[in-house]
Backbone as CSV, one residue per row, in Angstrom:
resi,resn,N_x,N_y,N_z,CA_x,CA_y,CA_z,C_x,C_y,C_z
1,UNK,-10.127,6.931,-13.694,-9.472,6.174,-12.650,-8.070,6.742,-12.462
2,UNK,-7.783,6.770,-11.119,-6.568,7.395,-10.979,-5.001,6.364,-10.848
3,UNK,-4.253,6.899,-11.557,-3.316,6.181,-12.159,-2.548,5.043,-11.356
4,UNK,-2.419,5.564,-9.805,-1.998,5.332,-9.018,-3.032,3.216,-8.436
5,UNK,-4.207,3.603,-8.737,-4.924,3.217,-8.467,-5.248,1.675,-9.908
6,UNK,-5.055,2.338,-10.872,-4.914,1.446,-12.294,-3.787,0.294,-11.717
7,UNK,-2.679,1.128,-11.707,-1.430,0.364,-11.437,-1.474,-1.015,-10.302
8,UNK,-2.189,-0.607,-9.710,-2.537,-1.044,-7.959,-3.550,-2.908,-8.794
9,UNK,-4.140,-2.443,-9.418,-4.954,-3.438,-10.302,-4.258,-3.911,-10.985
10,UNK,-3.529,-3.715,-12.130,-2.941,-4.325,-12.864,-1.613,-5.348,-12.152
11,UNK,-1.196,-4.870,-10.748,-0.586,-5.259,-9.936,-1.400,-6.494,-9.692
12,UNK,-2.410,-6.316,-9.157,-3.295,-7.632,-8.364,-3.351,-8.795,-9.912
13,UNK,-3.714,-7.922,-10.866,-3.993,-8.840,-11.903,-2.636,-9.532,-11.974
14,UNK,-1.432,-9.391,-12.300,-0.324,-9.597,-12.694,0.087,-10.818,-11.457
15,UNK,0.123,-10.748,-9.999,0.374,-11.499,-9.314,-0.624,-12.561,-9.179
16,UNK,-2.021,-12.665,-9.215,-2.759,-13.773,-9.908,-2.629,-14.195,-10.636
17,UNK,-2.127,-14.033,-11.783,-1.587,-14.562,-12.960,-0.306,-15.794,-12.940
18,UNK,0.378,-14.466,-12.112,1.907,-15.518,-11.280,1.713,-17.104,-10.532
19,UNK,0.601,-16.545,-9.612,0.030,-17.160,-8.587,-0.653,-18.875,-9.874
20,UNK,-1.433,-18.352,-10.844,-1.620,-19.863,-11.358,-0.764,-20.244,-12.048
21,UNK,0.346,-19.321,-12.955,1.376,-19.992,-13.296,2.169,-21.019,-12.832
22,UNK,2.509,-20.484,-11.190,3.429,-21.201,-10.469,2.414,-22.409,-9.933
23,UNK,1.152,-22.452,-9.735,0.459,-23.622,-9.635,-0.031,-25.028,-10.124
24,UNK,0.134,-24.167,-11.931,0.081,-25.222,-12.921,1.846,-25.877,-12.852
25,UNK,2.687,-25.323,-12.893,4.330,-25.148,-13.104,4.674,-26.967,-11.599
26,UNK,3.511,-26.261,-10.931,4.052,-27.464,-9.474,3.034,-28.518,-10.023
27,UNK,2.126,-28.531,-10.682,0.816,-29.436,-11.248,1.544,-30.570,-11.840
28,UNK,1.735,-29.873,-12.980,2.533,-30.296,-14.283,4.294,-30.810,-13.925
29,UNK,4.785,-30.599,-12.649,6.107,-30.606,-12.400,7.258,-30.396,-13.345
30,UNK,6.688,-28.855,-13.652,7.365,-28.028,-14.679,8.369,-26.758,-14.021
31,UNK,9.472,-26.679,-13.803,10.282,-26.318,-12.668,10.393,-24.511,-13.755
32,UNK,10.364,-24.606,-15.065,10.471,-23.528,-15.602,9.320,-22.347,-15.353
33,UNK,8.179,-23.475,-15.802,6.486,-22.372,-15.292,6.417,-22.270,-13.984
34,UNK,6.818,-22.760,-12.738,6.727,-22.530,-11.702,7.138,-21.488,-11.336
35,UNK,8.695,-21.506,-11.989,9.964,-20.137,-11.806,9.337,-18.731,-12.317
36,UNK,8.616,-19.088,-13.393,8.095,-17.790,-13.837,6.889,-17.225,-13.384
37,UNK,6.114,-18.115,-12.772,4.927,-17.997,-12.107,5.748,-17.276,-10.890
38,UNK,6.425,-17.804,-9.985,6.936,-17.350,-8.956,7.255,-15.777,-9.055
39,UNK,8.009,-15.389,-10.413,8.649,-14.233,-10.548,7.650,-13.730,-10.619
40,UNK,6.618,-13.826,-12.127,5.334,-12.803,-11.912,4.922,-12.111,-10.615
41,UNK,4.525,-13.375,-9.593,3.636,-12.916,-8.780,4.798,-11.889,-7.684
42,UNK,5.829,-12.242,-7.395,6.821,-11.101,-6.873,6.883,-9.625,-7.626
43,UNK,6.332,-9.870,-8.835,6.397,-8.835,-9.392,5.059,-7.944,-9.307
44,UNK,4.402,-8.696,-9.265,2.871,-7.750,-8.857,3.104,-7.430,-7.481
45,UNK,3.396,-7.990,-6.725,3.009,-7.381,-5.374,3.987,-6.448,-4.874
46,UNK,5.419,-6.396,-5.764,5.806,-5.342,-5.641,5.365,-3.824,-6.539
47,UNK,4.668,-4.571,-7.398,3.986,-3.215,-8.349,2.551,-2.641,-7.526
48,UNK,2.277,-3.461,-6.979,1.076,-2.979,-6.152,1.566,-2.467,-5.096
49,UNK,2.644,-2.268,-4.091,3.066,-1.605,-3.043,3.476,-0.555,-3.594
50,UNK,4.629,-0.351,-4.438,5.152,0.895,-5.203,4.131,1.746,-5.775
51,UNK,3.204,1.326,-6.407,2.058,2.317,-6.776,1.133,2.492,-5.944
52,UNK,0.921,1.671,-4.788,-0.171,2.277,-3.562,1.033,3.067,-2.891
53,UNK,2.479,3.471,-2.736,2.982,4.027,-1.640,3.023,5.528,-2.411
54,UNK,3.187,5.366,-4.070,3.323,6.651,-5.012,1.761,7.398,-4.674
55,UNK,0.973,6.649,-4.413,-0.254,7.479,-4.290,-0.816,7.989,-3.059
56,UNK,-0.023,7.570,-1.945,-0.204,7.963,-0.520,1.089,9.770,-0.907
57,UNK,1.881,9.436,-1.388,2.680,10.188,-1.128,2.375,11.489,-1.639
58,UNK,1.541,11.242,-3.118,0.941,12.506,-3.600,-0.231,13.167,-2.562
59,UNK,-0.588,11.590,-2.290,-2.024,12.466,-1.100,-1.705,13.196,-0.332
60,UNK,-0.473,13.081,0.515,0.119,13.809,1.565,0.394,15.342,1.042
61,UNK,1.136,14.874,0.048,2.062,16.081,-0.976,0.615,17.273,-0.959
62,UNK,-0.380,16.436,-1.305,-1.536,17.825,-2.061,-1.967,18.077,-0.513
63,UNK,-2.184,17.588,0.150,-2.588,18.114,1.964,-1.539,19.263,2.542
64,UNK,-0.292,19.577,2.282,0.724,19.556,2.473,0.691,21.095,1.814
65,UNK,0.143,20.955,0.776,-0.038,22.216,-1.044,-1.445,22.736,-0.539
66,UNK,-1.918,22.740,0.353,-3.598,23.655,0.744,-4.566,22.877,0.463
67,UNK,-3.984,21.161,0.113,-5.798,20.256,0.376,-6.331,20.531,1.314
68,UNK,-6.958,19.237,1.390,-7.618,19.353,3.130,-6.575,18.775,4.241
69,UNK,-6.980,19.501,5.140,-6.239,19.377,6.402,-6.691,18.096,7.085
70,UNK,-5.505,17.949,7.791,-5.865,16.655,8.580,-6.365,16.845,9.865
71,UNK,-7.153,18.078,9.811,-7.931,18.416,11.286,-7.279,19.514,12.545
72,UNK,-7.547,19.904,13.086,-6.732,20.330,14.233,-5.869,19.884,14.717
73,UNK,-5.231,21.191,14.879,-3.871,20.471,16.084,-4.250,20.306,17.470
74,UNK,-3.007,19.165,18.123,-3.647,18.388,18.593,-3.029,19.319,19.685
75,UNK,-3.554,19.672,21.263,-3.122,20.487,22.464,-1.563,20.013,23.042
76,UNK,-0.861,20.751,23.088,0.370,19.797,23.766,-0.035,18.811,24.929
77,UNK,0.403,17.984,25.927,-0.103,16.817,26.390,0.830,17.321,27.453
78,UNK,1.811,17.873,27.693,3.033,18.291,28.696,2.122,19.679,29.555
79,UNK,1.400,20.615,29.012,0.945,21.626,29.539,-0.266,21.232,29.903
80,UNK,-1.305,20.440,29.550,-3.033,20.691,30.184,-2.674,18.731,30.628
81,UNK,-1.609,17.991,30.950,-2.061,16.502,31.153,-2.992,16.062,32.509
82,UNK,-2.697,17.034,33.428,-3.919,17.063,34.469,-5.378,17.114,34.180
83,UNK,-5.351,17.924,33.328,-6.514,18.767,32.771,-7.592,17.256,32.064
84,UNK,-6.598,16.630,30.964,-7.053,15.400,30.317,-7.277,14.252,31.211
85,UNK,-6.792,14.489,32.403,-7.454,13.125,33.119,-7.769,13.429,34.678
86,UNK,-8.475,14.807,34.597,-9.679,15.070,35.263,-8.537,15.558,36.615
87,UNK,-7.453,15.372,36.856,-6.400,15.429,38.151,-5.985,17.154,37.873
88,UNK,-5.830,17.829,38.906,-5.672,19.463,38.638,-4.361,19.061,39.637
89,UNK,-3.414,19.689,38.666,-1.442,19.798,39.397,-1.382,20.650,39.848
C-alpha cells in the first residue's frame, strides 16, 4: 500500500474516532471529551488532505520525470477556432 494512501486511512480512522469522541463528550456533557474529540477529528481531516495533496504531487512529479503522459496536446483554439465549429474565417 502506498504510503500516501496508508496515511489518507489512518486520517479517516483518526477523524472517526474524533467524530465519537466529541459525540459521547456532548452525550455525557463532558466539555473536556468533546474538546478533544473536536481536535482529533480536525486533525484527521487535515491529515487526510495533506497526504492525499503529497500524493497528487508525486503523481504529477513522476508524469513530469517520463511517466505517462497526460495525452496530447491540445491544438491552439486562436488558429483552427473556425475550423472547431464548422464556420471557415
Amino acid at each position: 500500500m502506498l504510503n500516501s494512501t496508508k496515511q489518507e486511512l489512518e486520517g479517516k480512522l483518526r477523524e472517526t474516532k474524533g467524530s465519537a469522541k466529541q459525540e459521547l463528550g456532548e452525550a455525557t456533557n463532558d466539555p473536556q471529551l468533546e474538546s478533544e474529540g473536536r481536535t482529533e477529528k480536525v486533525a484527521g481531516i487535515v491529515q487526510k488532505k495533506v497526504r492525499g495533496a503529497a500524493g497528487m504531487r508525486r503523481s504529477i512529479f513522476k508524469r513530469s520525470r517520463g511517466g505517462p503522459s497526460l495525452g496530447p496536446a491540445r491544438p491552439s483554439t486562436v488558429s483552427n477556432r473556425g475550423e472547431r465549429f464548422g464556420a471557415k474565417l
